[in-house]
PyMOL Python script that loads the backbone (N, CA, C, O; Angstrom):
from pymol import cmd

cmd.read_pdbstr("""\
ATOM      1  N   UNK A   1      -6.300  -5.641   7.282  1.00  0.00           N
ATOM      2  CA  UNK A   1      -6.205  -7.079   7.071  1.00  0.00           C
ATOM      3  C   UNK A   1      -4.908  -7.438   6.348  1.00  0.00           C
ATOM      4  O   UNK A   1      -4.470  -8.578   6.501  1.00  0.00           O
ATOM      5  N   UNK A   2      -4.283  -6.604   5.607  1.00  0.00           N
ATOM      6  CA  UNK A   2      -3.225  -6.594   4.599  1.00  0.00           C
ATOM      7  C   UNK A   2      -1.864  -7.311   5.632  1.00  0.00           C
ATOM      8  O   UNK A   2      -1.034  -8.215   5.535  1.00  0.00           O
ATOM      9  N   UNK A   3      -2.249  -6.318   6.566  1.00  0.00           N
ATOM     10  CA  UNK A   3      -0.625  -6.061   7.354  1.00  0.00           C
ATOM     11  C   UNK A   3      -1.160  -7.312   8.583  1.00  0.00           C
ATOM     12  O   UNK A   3      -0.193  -7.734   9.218  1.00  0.00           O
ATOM     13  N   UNK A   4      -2.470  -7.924   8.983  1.00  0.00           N
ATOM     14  CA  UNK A   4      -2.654  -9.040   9.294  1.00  0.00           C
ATOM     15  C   UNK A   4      -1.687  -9.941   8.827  1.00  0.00           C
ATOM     16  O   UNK A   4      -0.680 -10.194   9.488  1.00  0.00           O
ATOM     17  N   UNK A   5      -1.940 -10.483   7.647  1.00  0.00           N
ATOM     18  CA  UNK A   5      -1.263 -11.682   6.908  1.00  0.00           C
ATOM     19  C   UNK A   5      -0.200 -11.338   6.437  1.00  0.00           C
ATOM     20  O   UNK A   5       0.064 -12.270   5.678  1.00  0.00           O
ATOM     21  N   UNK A   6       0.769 -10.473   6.356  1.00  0.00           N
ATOM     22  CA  UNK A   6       2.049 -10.253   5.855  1.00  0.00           C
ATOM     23  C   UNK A   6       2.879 -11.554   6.703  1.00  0.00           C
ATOM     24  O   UNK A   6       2.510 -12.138   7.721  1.00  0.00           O
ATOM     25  N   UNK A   7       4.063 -11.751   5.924  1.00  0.00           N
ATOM     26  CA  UNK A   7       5.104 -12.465   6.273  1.00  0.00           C
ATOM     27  C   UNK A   7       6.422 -12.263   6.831  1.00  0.00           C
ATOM     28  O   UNK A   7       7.136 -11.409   6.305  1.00  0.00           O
ATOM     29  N   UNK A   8       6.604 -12.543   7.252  1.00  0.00           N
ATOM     30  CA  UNK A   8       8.404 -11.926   7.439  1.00  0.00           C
ATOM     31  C   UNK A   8       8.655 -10.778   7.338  1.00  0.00           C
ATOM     32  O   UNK A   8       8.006 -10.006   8.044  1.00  0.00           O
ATOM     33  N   UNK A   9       9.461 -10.352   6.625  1.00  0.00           N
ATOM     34  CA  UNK A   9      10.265  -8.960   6.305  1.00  0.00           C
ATOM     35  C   UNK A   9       9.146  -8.555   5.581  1.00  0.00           C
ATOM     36  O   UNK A   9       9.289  -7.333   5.638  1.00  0.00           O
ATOM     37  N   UNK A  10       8.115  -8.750   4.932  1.00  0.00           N
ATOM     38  CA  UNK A  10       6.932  -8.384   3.746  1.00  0.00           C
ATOM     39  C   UNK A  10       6.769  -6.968   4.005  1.00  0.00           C
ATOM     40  O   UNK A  10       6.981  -6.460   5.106  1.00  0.00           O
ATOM     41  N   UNK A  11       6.421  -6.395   3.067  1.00  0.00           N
ATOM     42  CA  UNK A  11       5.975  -4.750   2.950  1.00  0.00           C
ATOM     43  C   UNK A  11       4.631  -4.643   2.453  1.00  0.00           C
ATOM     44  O   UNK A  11       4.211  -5.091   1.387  1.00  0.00           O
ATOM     45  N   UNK A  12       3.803  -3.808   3.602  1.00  0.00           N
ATOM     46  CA  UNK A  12       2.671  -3.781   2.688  1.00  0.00           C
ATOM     47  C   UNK A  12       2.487  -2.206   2.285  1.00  0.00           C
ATOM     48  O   UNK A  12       2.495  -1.377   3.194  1.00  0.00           O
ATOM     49  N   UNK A  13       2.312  -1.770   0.866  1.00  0.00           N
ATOM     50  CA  UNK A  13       2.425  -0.849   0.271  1.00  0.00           C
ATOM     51  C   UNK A  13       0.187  -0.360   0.008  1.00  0.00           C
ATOM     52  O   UNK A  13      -0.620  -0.863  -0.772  1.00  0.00           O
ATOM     53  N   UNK A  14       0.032   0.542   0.865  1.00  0.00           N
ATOM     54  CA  UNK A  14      -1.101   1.408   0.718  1.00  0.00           C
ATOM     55  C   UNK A  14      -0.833   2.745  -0.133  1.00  0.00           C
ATOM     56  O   UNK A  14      -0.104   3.722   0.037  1.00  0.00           O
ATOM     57  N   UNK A  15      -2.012   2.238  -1.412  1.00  0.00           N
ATOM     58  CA  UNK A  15      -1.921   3.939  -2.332  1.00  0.00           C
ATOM     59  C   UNK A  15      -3.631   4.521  -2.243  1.00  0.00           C
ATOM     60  O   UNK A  15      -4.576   3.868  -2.683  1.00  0.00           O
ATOM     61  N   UNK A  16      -3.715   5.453  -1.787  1.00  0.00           N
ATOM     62  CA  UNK A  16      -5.407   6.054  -1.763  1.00  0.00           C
ATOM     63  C   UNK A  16      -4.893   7.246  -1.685  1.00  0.00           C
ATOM     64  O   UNK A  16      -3.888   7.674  -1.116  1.00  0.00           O
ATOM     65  N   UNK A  17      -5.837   7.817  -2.433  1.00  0.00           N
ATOM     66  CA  UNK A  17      -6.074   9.778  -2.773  1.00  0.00           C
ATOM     67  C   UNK A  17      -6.209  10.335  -1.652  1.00  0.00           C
ATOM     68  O   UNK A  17      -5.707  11.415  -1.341  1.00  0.00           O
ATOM     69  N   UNK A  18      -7.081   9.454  -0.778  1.00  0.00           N
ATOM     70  CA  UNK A  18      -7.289  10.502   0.894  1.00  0.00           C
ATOM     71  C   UNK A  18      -6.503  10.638   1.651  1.00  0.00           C
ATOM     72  O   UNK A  18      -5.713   9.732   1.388  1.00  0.00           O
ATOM     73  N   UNK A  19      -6.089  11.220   2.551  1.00  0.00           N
ATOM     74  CA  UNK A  19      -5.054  11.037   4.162  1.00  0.00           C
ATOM     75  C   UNK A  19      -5.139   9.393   4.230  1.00  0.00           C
ATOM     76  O   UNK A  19      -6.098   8.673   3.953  1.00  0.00           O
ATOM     77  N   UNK A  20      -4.078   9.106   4.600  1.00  0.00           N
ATOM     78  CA  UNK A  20      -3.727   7.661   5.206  1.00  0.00           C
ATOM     79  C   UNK A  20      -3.629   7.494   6.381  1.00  0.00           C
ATOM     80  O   UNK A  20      -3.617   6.369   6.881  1.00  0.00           O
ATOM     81  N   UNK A  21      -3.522   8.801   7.187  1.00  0.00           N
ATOM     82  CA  UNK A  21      -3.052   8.743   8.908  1.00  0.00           C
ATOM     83  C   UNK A  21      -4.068   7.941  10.124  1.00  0.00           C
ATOM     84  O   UNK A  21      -3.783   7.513  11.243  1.00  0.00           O
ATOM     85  N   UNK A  22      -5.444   7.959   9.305  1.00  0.00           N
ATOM     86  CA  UNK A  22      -6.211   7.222  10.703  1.00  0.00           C
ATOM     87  C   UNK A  22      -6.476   5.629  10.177  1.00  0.00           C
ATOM     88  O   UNK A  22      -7.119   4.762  10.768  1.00  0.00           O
ATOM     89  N   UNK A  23      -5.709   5.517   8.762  1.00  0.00           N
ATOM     90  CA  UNK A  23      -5.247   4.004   8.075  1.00  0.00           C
ATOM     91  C   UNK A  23      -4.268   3.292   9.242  1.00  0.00           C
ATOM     92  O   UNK A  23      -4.364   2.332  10.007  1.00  0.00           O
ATOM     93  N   UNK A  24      -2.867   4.741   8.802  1.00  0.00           N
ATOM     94  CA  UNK A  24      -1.856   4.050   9.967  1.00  0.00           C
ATOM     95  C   UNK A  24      -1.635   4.292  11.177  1.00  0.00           C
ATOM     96  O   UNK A  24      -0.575   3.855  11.625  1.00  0.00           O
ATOM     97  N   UNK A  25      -2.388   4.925  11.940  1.00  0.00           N
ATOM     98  CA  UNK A  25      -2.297   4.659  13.314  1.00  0.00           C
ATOM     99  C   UNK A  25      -3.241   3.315  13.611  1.00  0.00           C
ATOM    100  O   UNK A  25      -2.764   2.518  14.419  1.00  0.00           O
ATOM    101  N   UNK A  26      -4.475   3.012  13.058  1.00  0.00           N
ATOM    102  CA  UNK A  26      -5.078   1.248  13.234  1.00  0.00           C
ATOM    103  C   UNK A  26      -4.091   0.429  12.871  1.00  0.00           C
ATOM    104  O   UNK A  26      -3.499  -0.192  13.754  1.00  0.00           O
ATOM    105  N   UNK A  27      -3.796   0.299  11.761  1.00  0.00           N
ATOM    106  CA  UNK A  27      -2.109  -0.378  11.567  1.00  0.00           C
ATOM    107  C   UNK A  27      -1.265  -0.864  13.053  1.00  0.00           C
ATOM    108  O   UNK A  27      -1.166  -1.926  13.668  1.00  0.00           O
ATOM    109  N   UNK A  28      -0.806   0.353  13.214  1.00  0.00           N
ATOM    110  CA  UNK A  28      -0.083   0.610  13.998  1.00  0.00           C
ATOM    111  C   UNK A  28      -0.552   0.445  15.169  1.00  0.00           C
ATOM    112  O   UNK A  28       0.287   0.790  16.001  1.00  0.00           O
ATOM    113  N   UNK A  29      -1.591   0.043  15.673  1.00  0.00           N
ATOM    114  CA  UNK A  29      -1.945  -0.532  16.950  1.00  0.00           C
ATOM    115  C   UNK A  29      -2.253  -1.276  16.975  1.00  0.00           C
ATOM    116  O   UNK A  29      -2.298  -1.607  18.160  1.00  0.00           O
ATOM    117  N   UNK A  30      -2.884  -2.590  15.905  1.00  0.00           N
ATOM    118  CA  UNK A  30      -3.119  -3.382  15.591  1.00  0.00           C
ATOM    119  C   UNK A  30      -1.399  -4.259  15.252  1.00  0.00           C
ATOM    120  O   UNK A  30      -1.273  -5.363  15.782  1.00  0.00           O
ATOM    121  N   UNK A  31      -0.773  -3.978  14.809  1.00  0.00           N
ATOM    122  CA  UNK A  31       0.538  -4.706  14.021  1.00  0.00           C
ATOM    123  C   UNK A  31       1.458  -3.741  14.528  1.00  0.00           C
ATOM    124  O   UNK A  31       1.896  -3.041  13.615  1.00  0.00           O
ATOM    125  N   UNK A  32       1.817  -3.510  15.420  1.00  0.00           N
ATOM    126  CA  UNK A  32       3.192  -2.772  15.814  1.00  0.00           C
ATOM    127  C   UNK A  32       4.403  -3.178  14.874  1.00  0.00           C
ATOM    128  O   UNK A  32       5.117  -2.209  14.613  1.00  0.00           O
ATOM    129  N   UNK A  33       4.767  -4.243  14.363  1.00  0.00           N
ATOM    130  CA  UNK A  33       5.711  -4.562  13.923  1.00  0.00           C
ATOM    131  C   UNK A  33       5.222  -4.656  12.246  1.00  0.00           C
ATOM    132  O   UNK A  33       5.431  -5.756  11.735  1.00  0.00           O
ATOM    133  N   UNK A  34       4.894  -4.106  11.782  1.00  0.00           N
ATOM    134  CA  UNK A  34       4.410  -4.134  10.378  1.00  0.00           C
ATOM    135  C   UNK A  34       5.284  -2.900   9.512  1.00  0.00           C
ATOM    136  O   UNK A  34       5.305  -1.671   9.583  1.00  0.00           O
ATOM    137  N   UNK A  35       5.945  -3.868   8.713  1.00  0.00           N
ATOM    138  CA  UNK A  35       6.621  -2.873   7.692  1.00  0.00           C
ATOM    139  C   UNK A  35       5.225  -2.393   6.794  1.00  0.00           C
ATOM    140  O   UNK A  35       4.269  -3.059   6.396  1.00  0.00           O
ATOM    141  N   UNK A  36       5.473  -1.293   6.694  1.00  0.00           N
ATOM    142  CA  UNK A  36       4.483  -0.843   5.324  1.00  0.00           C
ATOM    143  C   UNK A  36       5.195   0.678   5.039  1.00  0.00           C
ATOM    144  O   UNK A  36       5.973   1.264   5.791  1.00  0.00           O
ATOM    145  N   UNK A  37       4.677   1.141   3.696  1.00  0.00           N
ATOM    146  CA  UNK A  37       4.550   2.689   2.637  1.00  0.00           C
ATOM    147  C   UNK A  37       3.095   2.987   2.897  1.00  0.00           C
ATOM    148  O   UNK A  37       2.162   2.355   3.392  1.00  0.00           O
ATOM    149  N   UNK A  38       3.234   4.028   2.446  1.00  0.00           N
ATOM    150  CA  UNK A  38       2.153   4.786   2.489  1.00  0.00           C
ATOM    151  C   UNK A  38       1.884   5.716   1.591  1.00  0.00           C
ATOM    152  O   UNK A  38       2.420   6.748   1.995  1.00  0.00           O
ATOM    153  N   UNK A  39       1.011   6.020  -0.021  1.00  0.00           N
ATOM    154  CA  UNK A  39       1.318   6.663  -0.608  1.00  0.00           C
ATOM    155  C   UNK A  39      -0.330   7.461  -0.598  1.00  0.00           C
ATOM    156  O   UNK A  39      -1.334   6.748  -0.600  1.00  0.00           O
ATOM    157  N   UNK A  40      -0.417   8.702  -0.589  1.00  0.00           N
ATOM    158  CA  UNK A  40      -1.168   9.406  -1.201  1.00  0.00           C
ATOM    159  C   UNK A  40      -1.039   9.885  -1.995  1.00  0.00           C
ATOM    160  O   UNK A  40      -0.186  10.738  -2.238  1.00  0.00           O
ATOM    161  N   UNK A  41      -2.046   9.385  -2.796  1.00  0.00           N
ATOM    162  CA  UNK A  41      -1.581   9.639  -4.576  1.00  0.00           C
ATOM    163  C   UNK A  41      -2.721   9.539  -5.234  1.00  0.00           C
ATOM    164  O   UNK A  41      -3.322   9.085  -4.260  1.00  0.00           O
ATOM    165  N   UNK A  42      -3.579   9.575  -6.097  1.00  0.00           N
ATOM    166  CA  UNK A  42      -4.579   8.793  -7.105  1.00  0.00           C
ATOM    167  C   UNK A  42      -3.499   7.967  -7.847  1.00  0.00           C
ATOM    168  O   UNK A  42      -2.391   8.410  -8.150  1.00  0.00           O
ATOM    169  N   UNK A  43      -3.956   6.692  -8.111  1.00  0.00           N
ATOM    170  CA  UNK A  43      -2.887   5.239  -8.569  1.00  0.00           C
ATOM    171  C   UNK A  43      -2.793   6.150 -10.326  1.00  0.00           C
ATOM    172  O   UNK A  43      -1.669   6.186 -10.826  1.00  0.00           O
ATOM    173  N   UNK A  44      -3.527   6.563 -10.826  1.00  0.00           N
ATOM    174  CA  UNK A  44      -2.872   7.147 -12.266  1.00  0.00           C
ATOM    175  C   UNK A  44      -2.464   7.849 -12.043  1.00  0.00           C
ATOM    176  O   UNK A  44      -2.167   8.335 -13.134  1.00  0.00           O
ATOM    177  N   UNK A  45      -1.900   8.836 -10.897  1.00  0.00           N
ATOM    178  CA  UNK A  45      -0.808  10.102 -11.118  1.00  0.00           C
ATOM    179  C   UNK A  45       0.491   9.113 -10.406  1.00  0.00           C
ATOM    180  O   UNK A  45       1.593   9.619 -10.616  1.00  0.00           O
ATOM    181  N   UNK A  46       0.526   8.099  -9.790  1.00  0.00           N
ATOM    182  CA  UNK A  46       1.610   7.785  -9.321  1.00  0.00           C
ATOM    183  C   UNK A  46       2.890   8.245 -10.080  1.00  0.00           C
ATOM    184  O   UNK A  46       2.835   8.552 -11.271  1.00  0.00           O
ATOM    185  N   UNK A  47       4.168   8.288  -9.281  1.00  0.00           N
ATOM    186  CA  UNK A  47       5.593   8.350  -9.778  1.00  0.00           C
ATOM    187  C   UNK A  47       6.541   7.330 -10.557  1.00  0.00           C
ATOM    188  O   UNK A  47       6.305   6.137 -10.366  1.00  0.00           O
ATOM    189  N   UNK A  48       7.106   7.513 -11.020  1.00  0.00           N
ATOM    190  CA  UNK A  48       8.045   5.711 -11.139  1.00  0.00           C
ATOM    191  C   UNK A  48       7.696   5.709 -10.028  1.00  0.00           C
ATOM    192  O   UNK A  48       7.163   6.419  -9.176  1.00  0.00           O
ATOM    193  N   UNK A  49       8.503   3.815 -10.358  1.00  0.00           N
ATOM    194  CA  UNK A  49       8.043   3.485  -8.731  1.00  0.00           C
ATOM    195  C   UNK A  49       9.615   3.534  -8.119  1.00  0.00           C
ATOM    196  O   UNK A  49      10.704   3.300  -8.643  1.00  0.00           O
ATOM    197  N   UNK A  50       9.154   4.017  -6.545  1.00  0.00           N
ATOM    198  CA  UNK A  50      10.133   4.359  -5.606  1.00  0.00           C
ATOM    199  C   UNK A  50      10.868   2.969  -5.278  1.00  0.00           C
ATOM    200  O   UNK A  50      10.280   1.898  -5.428  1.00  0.00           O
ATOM    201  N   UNK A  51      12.173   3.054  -4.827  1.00  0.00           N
ATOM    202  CA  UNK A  51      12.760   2.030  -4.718  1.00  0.00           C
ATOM    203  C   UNK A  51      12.834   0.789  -4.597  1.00  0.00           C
ATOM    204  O   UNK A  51      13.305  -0.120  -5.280  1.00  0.00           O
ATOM    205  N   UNK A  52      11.905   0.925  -2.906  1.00  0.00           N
ATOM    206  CA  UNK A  52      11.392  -0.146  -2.822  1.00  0.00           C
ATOM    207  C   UNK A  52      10.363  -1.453  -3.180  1.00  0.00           C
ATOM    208  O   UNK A  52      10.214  -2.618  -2.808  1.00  0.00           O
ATOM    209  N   UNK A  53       9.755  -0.508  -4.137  1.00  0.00           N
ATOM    210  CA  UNK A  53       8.843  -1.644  -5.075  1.00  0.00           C
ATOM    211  C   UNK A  53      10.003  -2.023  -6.440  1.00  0.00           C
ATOM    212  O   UNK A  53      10.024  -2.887  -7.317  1.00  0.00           O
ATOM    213  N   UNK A  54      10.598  -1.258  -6.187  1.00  0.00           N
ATOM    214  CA  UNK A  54      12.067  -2.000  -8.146  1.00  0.00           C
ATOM    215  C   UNK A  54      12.688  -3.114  -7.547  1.00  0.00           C
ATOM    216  O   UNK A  54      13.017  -4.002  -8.333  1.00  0.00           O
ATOM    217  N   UNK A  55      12.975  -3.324  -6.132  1.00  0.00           N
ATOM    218  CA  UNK A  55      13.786  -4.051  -5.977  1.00  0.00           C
ATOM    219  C   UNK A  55      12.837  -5.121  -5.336  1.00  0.00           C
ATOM    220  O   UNK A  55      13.328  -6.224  -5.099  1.00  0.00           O
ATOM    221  N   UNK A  56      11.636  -4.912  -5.061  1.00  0.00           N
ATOM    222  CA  UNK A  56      11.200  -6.310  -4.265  1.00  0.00           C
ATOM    223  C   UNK A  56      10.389  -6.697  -5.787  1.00  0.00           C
ATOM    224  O   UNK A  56       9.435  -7.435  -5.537  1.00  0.00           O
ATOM    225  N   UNK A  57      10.492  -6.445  -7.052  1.00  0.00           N
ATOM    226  CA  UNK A  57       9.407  -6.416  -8.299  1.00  0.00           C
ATOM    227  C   UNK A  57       9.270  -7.549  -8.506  1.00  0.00           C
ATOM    228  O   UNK A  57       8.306  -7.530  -9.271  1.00  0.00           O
ATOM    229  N   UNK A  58       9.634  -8.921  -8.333  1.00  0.00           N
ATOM    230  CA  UNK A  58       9.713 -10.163  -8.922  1.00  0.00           C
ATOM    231  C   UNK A  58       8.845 -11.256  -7.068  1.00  0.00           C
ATOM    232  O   UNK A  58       8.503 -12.424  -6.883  1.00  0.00           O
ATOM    233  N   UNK A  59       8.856 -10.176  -6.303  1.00  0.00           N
ATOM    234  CA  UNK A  59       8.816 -11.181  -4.575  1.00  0.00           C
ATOM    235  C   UNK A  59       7.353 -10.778  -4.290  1.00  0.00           C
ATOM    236  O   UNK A  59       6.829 -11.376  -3.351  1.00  0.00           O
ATOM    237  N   UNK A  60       6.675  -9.949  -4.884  1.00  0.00           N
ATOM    238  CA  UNK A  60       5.310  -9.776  -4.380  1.00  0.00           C
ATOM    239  C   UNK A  60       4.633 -11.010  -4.311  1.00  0.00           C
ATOM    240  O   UNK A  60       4.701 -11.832  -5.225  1.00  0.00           O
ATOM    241  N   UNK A  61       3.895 -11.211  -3.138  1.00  0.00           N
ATOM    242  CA  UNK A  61       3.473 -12.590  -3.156  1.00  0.00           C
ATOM    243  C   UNK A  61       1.585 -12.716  -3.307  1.00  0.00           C
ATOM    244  O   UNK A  61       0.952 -13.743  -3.551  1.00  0.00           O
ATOM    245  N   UNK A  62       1.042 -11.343  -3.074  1.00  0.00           N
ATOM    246  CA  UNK A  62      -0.203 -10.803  -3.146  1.00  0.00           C
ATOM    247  C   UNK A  62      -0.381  -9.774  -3.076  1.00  0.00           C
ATOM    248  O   UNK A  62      -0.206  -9.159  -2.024  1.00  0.00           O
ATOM    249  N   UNK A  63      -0.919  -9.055  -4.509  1.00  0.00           N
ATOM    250  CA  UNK A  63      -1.254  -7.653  -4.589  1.00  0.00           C
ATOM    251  C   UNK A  63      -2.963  -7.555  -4.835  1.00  0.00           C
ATOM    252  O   UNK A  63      -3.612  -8.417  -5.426  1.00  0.00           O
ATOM    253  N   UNK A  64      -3.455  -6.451  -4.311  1.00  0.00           N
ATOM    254  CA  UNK A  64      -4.862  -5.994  -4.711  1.00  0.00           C
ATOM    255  C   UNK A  64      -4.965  -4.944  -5.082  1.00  0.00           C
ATOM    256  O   UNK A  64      -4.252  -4.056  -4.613  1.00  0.00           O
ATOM    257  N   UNK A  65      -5.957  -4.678  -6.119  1.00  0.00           N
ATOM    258  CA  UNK A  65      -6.175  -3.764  -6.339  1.00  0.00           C
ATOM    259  C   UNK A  65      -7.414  -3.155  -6.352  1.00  0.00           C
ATOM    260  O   UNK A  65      -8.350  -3.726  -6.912  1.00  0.00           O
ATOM    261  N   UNK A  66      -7.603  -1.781  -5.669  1.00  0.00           N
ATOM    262  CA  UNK A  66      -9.242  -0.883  -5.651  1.00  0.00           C
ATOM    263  C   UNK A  66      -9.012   0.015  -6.220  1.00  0.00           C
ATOM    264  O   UNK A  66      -8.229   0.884  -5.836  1.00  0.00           O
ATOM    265  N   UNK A  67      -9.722   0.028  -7.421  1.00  0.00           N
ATOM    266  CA  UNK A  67      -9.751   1.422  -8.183  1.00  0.00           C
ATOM    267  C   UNK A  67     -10.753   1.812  -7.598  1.00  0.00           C
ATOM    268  O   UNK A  67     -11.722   1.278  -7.058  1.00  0.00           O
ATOM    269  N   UNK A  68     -10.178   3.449  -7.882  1.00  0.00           N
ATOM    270  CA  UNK A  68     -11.377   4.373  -7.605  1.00  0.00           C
ATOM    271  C   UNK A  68     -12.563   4.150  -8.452  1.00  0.00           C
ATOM    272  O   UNK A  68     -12.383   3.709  -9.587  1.00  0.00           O
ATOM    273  N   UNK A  69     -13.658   4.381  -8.066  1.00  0.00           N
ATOM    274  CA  UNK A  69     -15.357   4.133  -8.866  1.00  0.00           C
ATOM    275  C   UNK A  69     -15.513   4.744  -9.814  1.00  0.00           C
ATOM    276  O   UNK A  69     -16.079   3.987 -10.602  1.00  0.00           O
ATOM    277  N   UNK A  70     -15.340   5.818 -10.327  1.00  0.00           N
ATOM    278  CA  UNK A  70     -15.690   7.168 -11.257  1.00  0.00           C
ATOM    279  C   UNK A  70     -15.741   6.498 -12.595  1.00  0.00           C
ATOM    280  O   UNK A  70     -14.848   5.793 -13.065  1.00  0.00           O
ATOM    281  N   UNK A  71     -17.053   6.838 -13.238  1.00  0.00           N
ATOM    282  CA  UNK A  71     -16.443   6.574 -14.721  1.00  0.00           C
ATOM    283  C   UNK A  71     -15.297   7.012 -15.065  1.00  0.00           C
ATOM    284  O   UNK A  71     -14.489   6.229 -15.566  1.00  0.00           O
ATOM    285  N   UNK A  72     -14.970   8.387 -14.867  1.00  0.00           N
ATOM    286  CA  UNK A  72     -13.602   8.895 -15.492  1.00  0.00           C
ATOM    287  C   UNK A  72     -12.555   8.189 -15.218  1.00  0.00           C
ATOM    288  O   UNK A  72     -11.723   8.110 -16.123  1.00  0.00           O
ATOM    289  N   UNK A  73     -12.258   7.451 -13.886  1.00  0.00           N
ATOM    290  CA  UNK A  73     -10.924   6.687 -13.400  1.00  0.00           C
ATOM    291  C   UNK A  73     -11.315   5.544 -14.040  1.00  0.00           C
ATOM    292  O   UNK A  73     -10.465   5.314 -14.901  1.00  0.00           O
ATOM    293  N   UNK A  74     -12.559   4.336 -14.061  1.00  0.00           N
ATOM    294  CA  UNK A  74     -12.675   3.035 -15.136  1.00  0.00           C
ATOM    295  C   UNK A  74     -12.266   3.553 -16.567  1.00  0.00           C
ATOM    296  O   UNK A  74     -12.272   2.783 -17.527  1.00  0.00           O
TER     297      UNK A  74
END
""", "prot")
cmd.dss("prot")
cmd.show_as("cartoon", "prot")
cmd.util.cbc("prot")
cmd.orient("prot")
């Protein structure tokens, strides 16, 4: 739905712990033309952030967020 409503040049940035690949091939047949990242990661081990989120940091126009469930991750 993300890459549904994107805009223009918009990036939509996916972070989940699992494989992302049967994320982005629906993507990708659904929105052929959809910029997006793709990170597998758990969101508390993430890296700095990679380029492209420093420089778009002020243009996000809608972010969500799903934490993982675990007591330990709340």
């Amino acid at each position: 739905m993300l890459a549904l409503h994107r805009q223009g040049e918009e990036t939509c940035v996916f972070v989940d712990p699992a494989p992302l690949n049967e994320v982005r091939q629906r993507i990708e047949q659904a929105v052929p033309d959809a910029k997006c990242e793709y990170m597998q990661e758990m969101s508390q081990f993430l890296p700095p952030p990679p380029a492209f989120v420093r420089e778009a940091a002020r243009d996000f126009r809608w972010i969500h967020i799903d934490g993982e469930h675990s007591a330990q991750a709340v």
